[in-house]
SEGU-251656 format. One record per residue: y, x, z of N, C-alpha, C in turn. Coordinates in steps of 0.2 Angstrom, whole numbers, padded with zeros to 4 digits, always signed. Each point is the difference from the previous one (the first is absolute). Last residue first. Layout:
% residues N
Y/X/Z/Y/X/Z/Y/X/Z $
...
% end
This chain:
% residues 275
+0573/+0372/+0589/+0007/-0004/+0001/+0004/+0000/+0005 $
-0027/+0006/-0012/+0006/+0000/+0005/+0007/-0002/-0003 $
-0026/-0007/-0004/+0007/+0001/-0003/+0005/+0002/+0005 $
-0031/-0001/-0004/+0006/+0001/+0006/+0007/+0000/-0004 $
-0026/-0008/-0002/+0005/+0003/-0006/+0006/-0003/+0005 $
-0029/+0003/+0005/+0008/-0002/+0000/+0005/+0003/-0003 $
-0029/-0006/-0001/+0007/+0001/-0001/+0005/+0001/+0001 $
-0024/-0009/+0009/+0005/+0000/+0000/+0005/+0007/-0003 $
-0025/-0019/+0008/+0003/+0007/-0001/+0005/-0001/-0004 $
-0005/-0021/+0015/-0002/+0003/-0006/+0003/+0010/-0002 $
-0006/-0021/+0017/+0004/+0005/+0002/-0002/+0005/-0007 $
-0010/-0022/+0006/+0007/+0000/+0002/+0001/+0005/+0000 $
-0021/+0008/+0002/+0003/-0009/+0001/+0005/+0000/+0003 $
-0018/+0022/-0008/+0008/-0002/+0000/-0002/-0009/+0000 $
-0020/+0017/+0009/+0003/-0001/-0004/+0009/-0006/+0001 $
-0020/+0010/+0014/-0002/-0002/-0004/+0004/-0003/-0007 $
+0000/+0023/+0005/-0005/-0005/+0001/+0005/-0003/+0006 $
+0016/+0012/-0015/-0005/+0003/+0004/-0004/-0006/+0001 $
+0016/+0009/-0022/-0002/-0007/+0007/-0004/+0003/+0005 $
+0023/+0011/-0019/-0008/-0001/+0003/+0000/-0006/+0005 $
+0022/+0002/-0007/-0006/-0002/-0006/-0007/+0002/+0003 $
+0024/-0004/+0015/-0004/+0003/-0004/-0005/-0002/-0004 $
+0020/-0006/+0014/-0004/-0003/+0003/-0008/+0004/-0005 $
+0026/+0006/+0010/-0003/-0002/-0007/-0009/-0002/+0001 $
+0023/+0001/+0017/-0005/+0003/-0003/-0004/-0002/-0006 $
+0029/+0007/+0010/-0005/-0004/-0003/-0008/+0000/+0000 $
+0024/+0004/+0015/-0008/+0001/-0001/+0000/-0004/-0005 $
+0024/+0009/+0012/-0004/-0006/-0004/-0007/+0004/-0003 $
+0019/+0003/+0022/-0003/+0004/-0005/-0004/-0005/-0005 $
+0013/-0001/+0021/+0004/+0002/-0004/-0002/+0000/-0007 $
-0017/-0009/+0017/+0004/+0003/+0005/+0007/-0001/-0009 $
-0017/-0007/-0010/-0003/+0005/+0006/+0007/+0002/+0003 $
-0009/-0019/-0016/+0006/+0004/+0002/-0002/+0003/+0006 $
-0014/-0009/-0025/-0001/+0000/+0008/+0008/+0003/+0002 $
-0016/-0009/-0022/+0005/+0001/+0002/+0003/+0000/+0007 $
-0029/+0000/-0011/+0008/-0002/-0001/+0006/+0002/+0002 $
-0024/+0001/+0012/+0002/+0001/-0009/+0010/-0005/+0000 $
-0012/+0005/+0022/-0010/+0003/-0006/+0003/+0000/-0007 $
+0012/-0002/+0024/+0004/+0004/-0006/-0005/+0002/-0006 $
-0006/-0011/+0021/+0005/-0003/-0001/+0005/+0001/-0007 $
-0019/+0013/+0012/-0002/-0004/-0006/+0007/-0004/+0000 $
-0002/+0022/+0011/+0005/-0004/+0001/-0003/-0006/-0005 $
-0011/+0020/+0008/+0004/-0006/+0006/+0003/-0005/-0003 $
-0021/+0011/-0015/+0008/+0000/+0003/+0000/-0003/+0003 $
-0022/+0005/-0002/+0002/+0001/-0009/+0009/+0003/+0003 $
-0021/+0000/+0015/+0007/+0002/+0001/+0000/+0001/-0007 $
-0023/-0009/+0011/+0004/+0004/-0003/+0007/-0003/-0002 $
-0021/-0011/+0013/+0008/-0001/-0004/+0001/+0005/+0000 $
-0023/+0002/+0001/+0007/-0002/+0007/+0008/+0000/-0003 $
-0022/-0002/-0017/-0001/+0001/+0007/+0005/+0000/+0006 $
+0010/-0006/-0022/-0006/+0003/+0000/-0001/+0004/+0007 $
+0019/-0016/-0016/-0004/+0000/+0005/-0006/+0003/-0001 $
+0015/-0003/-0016/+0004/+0004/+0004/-0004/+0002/+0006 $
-0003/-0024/-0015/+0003/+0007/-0002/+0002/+0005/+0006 $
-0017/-0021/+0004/+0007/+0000/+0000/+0002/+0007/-0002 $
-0022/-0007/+0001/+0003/-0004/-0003/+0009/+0001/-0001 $
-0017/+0009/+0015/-0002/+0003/-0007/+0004/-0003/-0006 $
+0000/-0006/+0025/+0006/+0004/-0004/-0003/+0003/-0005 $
-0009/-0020/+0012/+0004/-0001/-0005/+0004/+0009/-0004 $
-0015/-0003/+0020/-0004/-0003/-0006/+0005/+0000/-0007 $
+0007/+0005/+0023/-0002/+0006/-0003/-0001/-0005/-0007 $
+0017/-0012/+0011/-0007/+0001/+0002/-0004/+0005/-0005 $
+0027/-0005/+0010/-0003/+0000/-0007/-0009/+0003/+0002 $
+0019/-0001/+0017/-0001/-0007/-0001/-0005/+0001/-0007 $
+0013/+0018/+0006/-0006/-0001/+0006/-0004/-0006/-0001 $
+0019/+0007/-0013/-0006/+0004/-0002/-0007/-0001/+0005 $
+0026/-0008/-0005/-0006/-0007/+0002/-0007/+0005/-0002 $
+0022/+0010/-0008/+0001/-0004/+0006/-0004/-0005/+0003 $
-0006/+0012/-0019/+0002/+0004/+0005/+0004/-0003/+0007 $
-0008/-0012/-0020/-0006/+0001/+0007/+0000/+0007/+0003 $
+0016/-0011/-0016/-0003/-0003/+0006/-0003/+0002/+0002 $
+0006/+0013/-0017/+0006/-0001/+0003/-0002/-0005/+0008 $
-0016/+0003/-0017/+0002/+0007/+0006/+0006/-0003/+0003 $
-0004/-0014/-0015/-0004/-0001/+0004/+0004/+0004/+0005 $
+0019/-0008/-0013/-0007/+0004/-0002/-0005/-0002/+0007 $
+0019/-0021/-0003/-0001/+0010/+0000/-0007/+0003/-0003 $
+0007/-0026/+0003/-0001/+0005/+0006/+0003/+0008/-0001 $
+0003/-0017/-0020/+0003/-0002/+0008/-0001/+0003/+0006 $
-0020/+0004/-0017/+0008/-0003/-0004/+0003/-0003/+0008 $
-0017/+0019/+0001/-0001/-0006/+0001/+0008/-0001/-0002 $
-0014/+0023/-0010/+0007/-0004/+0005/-0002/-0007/+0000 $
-0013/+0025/-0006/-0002/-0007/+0004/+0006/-0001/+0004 $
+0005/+0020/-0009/-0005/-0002/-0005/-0003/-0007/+0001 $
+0018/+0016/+0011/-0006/-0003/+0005/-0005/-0003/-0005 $
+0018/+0015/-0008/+0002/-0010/+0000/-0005/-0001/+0007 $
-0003/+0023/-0009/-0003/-0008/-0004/+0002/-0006/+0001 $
+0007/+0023/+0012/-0003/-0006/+0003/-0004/-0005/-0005 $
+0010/+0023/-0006/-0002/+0000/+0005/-0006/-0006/+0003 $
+0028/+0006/-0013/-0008/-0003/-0001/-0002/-0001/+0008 $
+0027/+0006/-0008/-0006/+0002/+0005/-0008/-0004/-0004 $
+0030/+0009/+0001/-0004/-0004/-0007/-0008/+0002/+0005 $
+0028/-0002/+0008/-0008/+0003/+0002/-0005/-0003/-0004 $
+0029/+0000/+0000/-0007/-0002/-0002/-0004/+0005/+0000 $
+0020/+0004/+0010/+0002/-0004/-0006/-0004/-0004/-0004 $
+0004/+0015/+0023/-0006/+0000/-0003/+0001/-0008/-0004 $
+0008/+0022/+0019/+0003/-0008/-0005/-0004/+0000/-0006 $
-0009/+0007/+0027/+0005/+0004/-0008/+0001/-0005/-0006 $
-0015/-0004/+0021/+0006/+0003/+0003/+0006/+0005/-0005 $
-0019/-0017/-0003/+0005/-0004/+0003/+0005/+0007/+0001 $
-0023/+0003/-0006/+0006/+0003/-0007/+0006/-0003/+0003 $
-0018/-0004/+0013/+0000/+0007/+0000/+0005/+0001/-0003 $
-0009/-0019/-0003/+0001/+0000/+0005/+0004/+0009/+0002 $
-0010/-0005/-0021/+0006/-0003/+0000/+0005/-0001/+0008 $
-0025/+0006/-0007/+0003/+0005/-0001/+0009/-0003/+0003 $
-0017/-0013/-0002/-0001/+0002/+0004/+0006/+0004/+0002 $
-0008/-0006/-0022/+0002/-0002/+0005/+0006/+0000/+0005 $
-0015/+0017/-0017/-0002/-0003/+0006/+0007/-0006/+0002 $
+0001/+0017/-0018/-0005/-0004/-0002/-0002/-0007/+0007 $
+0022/+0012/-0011/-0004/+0000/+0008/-0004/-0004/-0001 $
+0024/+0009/-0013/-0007/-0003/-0003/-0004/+0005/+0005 $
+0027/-0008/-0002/-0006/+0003/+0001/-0007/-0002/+0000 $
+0030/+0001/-0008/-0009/-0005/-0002/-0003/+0006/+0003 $
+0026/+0000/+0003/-0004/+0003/-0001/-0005/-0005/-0002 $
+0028/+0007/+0002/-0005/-0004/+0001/-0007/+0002/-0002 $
+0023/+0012/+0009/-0006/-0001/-0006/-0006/-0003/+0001 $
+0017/+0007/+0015/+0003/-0003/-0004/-0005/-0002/-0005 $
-0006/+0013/+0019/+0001/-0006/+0000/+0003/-0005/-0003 $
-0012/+0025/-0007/+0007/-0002/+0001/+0000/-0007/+0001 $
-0023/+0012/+0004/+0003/-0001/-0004/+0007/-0002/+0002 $
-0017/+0012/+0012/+0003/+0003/-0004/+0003/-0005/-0008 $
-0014/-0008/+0018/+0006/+0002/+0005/+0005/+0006/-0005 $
-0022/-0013/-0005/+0006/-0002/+0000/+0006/+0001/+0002 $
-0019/+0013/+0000/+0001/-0001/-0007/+0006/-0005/+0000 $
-0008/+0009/+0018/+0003/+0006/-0003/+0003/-0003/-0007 $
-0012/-0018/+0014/+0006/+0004/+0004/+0003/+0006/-0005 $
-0022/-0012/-0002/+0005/+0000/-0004/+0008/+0001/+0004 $
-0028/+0003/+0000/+0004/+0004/+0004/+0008/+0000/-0003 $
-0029/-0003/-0002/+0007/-0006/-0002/+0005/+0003/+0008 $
-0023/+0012/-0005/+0008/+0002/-0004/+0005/-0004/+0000 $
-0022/-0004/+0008/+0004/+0005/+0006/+0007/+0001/-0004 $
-0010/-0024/-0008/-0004/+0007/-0002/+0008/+0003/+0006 $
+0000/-0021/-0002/-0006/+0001/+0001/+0000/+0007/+0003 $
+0014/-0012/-0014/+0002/-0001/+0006/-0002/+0004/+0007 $
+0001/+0011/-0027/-0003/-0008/+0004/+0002/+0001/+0006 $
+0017/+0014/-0014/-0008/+0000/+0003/-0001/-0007/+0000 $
+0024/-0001/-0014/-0005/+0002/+0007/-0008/+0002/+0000 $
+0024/-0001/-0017/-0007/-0004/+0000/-0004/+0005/+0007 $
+0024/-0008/-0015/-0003/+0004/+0007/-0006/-0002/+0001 $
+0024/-0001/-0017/-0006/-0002/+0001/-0005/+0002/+0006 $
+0027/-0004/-0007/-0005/+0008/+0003/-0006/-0006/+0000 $
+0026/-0001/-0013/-0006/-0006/+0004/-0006/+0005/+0001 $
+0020/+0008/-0011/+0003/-0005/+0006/-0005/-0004/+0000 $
-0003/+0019/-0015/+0001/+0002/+0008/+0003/-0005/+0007 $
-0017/-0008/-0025/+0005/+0004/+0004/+0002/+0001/+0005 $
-0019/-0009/-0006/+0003/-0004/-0004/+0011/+0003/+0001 $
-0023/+0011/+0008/+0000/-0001/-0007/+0004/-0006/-0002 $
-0005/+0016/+0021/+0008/-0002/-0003/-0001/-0004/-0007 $
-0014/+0009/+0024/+0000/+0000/-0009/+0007/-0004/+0000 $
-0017/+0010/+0024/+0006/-0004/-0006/+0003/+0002/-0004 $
-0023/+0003/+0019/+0005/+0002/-0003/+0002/-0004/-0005 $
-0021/-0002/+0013/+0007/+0001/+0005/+0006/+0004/-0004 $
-0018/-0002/-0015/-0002/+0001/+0006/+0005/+0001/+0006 $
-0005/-0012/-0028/+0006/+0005/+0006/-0003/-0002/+0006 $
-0007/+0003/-0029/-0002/-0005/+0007/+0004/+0003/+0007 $
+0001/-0006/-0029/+0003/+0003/+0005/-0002/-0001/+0007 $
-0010/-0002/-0025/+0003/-0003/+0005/+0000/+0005/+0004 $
-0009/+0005/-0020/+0008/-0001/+0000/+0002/-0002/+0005 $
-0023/+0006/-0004/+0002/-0003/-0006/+0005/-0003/+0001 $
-0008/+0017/+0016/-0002/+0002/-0008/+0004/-0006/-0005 $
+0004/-0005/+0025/+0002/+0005/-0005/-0001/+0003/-0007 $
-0015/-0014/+0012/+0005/-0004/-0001/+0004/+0004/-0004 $
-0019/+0012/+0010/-0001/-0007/-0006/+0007/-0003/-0003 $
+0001/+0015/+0019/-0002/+0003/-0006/+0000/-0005/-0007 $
-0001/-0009/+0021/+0009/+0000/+0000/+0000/+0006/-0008 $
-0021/-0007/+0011/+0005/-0006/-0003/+0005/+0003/-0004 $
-0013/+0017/+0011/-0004/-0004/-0006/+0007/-0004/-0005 $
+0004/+0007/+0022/+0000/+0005/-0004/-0001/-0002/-0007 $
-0005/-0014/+0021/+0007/-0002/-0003/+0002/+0007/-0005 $
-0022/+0000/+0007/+0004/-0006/-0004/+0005/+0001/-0001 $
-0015/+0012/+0014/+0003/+0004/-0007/+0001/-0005/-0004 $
-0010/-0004/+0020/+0007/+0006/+0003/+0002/+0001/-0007 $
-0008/-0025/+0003/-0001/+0008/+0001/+0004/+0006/-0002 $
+0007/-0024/+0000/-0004/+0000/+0004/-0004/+0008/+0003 $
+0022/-0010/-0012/-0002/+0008/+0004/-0004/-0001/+0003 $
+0007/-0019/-0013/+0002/+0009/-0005/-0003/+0004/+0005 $
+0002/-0020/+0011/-0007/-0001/-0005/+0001/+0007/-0004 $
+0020/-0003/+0011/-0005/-0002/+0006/-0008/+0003/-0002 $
+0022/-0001/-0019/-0001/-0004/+0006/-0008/+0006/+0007 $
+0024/+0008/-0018/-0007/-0001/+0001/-0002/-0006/+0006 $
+0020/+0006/-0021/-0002/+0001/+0008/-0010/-0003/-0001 $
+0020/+0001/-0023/-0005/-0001/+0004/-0001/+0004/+0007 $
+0015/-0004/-0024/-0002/+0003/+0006/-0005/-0005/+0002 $
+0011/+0002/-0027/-0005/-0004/+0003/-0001/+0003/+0006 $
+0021/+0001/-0017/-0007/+0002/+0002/-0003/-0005/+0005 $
+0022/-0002/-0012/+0002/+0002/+0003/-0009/+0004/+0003 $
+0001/-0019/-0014/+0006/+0007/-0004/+0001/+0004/+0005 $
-0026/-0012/-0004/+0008/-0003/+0003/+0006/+0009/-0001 $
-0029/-0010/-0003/+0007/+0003/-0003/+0007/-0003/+0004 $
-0032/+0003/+0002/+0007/-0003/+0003/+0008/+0004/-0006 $
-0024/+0007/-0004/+0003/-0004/-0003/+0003/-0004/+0002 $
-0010/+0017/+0013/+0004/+0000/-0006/+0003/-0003/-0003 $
-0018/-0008/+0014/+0007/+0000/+0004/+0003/+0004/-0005 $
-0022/+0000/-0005/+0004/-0008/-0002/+0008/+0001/+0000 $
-0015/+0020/+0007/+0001/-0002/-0008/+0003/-0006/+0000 $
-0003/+0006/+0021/+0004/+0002/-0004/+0002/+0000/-0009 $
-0019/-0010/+0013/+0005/-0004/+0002/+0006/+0004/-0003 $
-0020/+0012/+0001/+0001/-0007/-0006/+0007/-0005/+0002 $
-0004/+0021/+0016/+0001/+0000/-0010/+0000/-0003/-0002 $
-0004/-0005/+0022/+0008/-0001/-0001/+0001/+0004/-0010 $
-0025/-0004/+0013/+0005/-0006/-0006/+0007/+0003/+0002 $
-0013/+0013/+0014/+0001/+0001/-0005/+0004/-0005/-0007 $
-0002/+0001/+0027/+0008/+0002/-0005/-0001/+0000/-0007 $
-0013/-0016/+0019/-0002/+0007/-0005/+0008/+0002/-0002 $
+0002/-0019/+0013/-0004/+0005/+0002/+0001/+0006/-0003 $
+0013/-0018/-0008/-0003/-0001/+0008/-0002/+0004/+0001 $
+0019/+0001/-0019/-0006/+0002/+0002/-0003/-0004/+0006 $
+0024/+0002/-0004/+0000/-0001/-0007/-0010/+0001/-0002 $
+0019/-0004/+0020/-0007/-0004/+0000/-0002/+0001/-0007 $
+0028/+0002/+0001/-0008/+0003/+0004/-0006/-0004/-0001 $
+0024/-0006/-0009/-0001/+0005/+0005/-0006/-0001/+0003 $
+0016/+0003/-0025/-0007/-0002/+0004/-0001/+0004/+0007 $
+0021/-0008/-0019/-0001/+0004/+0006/-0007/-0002/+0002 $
+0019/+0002/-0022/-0007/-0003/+0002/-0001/+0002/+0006 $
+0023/-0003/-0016/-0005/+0004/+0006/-0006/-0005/+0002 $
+0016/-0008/-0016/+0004/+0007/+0001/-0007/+0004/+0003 $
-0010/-0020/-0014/+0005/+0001/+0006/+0005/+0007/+0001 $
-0012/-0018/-0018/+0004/+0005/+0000/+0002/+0003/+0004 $
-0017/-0018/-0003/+0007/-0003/+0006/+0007/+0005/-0005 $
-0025/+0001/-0005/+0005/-0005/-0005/+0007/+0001/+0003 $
-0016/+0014/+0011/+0003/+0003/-0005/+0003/-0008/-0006 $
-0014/-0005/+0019/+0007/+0005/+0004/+0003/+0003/-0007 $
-0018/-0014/-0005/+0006/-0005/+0004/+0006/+0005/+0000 $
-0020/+0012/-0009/+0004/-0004/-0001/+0006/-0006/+0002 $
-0016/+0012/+0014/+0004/+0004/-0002/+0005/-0005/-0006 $
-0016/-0013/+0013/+0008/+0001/+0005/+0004/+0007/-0004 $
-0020/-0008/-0009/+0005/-0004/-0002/+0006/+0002/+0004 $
-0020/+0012/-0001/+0005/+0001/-0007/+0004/-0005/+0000 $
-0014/-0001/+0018/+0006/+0007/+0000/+0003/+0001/-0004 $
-0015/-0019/+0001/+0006/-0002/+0005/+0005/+0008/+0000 $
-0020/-0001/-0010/+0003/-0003/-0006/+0008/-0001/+0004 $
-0018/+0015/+0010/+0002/+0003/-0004/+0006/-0006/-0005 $
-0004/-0005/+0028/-0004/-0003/-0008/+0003/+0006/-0005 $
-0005/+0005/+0026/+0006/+0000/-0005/-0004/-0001/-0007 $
-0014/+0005/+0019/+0006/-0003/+0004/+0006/-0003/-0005 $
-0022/+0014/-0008/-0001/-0008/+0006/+0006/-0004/-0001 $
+0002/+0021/-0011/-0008/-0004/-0002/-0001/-0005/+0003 $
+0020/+0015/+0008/-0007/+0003/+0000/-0009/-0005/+0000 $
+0030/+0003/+0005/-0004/+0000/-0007/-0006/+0003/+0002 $
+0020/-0009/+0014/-0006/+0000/+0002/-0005/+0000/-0007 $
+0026/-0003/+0002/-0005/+0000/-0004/-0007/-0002/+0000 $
+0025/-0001/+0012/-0008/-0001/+0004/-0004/-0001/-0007 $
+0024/-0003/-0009/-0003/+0002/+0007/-0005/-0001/+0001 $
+0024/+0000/-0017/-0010/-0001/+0000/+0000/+0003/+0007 $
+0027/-0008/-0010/-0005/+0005/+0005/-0006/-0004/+0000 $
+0024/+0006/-0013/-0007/-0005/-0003/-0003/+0004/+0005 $
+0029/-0001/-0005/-0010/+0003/+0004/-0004/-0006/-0002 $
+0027/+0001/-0010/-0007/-0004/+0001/-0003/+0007/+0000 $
+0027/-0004/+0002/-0007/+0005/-0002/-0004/-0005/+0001 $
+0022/-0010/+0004/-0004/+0000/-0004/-0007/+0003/-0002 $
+0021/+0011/+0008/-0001/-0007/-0002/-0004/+0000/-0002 $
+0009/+0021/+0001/-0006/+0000/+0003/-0001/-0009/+0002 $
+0019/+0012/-0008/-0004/-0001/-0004/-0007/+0000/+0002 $
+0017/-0003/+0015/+0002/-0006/-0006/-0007/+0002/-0005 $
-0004/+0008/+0025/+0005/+0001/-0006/-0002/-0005/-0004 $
-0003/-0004/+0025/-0006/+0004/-0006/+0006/-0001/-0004 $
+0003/-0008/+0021/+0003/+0006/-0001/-0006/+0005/-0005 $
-0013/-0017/+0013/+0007/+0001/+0001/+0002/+0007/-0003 $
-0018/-0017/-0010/+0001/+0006/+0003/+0007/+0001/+0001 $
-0018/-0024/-0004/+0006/+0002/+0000/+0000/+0010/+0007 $
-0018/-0015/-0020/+0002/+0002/+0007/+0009/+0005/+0002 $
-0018/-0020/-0015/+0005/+0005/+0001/+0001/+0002/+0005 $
-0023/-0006/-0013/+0003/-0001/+0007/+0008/+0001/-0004 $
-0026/-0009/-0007/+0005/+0003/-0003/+0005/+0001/+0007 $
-0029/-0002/-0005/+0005/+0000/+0003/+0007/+0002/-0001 $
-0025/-0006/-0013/+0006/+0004/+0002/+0006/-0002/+0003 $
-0029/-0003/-0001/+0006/-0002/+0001/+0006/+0005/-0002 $
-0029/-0004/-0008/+0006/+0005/+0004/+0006/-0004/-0001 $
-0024/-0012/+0005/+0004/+0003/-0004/+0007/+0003/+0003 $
-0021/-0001/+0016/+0005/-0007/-0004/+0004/+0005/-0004 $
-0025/+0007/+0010/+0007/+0003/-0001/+0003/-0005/-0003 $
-0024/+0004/+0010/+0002/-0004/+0001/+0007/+0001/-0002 $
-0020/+0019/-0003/+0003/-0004/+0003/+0006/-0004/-0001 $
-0012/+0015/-0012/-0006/-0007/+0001/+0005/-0002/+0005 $
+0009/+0016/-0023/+0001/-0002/+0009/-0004/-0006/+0003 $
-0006/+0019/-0020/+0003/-0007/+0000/+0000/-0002/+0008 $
% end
């Protein structure tokens, strides 16, 4: 059972406009989970069977999970597989890896084993075609890892053809400014987990005001541990719907929680409609 602090799950509805998307490709509905963090602590077992549920009432074409599907240990990624099965959608279920996938050297092995056994698809700087040859899927390294190397990957697709990419990090998006990029599906951040209504997320503030915040306090503020550690440059982009140079970002704000917990910033669902 999760001891930590978590506001009921949200679902967030989008449409998002793709240039030059086929008549018969109106309308698909993605359904994007993120930042699981399955491991006893950090994700309610009743909050996972609701975000699956939700995602299979929706019916979607495509289910997309980008990363964080573990903290630490790789080992819970099996009992998390057994859940993740029973995502459905007509088109399958992919996945990318976060940050948390490769703590040790034989995680992102483990992960990406675990996931595949029960049908999900996980892509490692490579692209998939599952809603056909007029819309390329693309699922990136973490941002992080020596392998995020998206140049080969992007640079062998036809300009003509629109794309979704899936980049666990952000971050990443600053990077992607140099290729057309139709939507950028990303987690990563929790939103910042601690939002002040009308101000923004915390992190978001006291990246711009990190000198001003008095040690006593940072037990208390998500993200913070010993010397500010580098979650992202960009908290500007901690969730939601962003324009990057030509390019559109989404981030999903995820279902795991970190200490000390979600305010105002509820874990999240998205049910994406292109158009």
């Amino acid at each position: 059972m999760n001891k930590i602090f978590s506001e009921p799950l949200s679902t967030e509805y989008l449409k998002i406009k793709i240039k030059g998307l086929p008549q018969y490709l109106h309308n698909t509905k993605i359904v994007q989970l993120s930042d699981f963090h399955f491991d006893g602590l950090l994700l309610a077992e009743d909050l996972l069977a609701q975000a699956i549920d939700v995602t299979n009432q929706m019916k979607p074409d495509l289910v997309v999970l980008t990363g964080d599907f573990v903290t630490h240990n790789p080992q819970p990624i099996h009992q998390l597989a057994k859940r993740l099965k029973h995502l459905q959608s007509r088109a399958g279920v992919y996945a990318i890896l976060g940050n948390h996938d490769l703590y040790f050297s034989h995680s992102k092995t483990e992960i990406t084993s675990a996931l595949t056994a029960v049908g999900i698809k996980v892509l490692w700087n490579q692209v998939a075609y599952p809603l056909g040859s007029e819309l390329a899927l693309v699922g990136l390294a973490d941002f992080w890892s020596p392998e995020f190397h998206p140049a080969p990957v992007m640079n062998m697709l036809n300009i003509d053809i629109p794309r979704i990419v899936l980049s666990h990090n952000p971050d990443s998006a600053v990077v992607l400014k140099k290729w057309r990029v139709d939507l950028q599906l990303s987690g990563h951040t929790h939103g910042g987990q601690i939002v002040i209504p009308g101000v923004g997320s915390v992190p978001s503030w006291i990246h711009a005001s990190r000198d001003k915040i008095p040690e006593f306090f940072w037990p208390w503020i998500p993200f913070i541990k010993g010397k500010w550690p580098k979650v992202v440059e960009n908290w500007q982009w901690s969730q939601g719907l962003h324009q990057v140079g030509t390019n559109q970002l989404y981030v999903n704000r995820g279902l795991g929680t970190f200490p000390p917990g979600r305010w105002y910033c509820p874990p999240e669902v998205t049910a994406i409609s292109l158009v």
